[in-house]
C-alpha positions in Angstrom: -111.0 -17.9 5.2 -107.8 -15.9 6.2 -104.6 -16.8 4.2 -102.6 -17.3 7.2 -98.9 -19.2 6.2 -97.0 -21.1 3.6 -94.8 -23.7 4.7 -92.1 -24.6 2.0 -90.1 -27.7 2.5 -86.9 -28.2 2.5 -83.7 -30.6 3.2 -82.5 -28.3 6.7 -84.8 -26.1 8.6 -81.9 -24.2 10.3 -80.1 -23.9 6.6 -83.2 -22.6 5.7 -83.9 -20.2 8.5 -80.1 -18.8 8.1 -80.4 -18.5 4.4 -83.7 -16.1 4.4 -82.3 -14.1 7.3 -79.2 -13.5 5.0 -80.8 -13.5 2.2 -83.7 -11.5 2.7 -83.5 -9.7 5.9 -86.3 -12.0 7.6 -86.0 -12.8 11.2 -87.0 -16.1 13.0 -90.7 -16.4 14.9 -90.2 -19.6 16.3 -88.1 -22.4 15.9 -89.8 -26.3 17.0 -87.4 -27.9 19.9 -87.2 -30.9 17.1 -85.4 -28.2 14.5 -87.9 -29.7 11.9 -90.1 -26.7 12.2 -89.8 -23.3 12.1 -91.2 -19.7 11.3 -90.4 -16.1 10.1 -91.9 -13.2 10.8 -93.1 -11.8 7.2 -95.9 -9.3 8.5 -99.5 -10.5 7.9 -98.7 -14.2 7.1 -95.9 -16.5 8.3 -93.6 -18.1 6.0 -92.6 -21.1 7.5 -90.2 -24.4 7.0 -90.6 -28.0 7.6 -88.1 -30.3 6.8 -89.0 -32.9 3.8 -89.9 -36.5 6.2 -92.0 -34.0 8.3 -94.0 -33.5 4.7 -93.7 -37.6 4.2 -95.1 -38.5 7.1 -97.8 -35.9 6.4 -98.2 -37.0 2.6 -99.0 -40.5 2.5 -98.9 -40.4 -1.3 -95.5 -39.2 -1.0 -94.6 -35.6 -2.7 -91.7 -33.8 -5.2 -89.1 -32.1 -3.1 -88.0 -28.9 -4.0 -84.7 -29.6 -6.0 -82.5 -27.1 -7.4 -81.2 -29.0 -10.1 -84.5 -29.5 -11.4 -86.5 -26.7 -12.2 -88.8 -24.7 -10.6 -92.3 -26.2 -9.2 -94.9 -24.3 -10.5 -95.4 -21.6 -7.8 -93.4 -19.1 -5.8 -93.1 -16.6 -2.7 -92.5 -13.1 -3.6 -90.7 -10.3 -1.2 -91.0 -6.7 -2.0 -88.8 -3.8 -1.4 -87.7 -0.5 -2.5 -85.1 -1.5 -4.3 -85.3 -4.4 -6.0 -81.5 -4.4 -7.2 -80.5 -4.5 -4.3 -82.4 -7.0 -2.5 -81.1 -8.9 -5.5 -77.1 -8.4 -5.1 -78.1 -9.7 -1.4 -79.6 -12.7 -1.8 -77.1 -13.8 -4.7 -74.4 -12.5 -2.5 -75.9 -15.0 0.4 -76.1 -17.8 -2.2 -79.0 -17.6 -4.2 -79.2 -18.9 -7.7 -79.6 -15.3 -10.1 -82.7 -16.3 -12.7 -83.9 -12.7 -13.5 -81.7 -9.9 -12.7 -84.4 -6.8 -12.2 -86.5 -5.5 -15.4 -89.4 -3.1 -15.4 -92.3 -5.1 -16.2 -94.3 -3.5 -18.5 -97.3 -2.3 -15.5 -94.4 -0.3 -14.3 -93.3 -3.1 -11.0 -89.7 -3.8 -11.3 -88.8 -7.4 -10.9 -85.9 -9.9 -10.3 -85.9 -14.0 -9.5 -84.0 -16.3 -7.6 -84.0 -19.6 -6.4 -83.2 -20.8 -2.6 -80.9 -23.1 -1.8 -83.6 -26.0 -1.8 -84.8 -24.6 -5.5 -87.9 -22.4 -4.6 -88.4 -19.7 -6.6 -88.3 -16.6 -5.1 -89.4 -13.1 -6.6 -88.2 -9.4 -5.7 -90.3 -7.1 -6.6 -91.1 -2.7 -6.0 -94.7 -2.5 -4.4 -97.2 -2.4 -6.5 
């Protein structure tokens, strides 16, 4: 198996799409006619959106939105770049939530967190 996409839901799809454009310098792949679906072109994989009934009607269990006044669900989407303080100031600056300003982690990688504007947890990091 290939790891082709993750699709992280959220409450607006365009919101979303705007937000890591800003944010993160991504640019939209495709955008459903419906607006509840939508991807960004990220290089190998796709990091794509859906919005939150898409996942209900997917889910028949149900499933925990992302939230941002809750914390963070257990996993996240990391974005690397040369300079990680930078890419940081951005995506605060474009209305992320600051968790981590950048610290050299201890194998040498330099490393900041955010969260999105649904809650995901986001990591900037150097290349490794």
């Amino acid at each position: 198996m290939n790891f082709a996409y993750t699709i992280i839901y959220v409450q607006n799809v365009a919101k979303a799409v705007a937000f890591y454009e800003k944010a993160f310098g991504l640019q939209q792949q495709f955008v459903h006619e419906s607006g509840q679906y939508a991807e960004m072109e990220t290089g190998a994989t796709t990091l794509a959106f859906a919005i939150n009934e898409l996942a209900n009607s997917n889910l028949p269990g149900g499933f925990r939105e992302n939230d941002p006044s809750q914390p963070p669900a257990g996993i996240e989407i990391a974005f690397t770049t040369e300079d990680v303080a930078a890419g940081y100031r951005r995506a605060v600056a474009a209305g992320a939530t600051g968790l981590a300003e950048p610290k050299t982690k201890p194998w040498g990688q330099v490393v900041a967190y955010v969260r999105d504007l649904d809650g995901v947890l986001v990591e900037i990091g150097s290349p490794m």
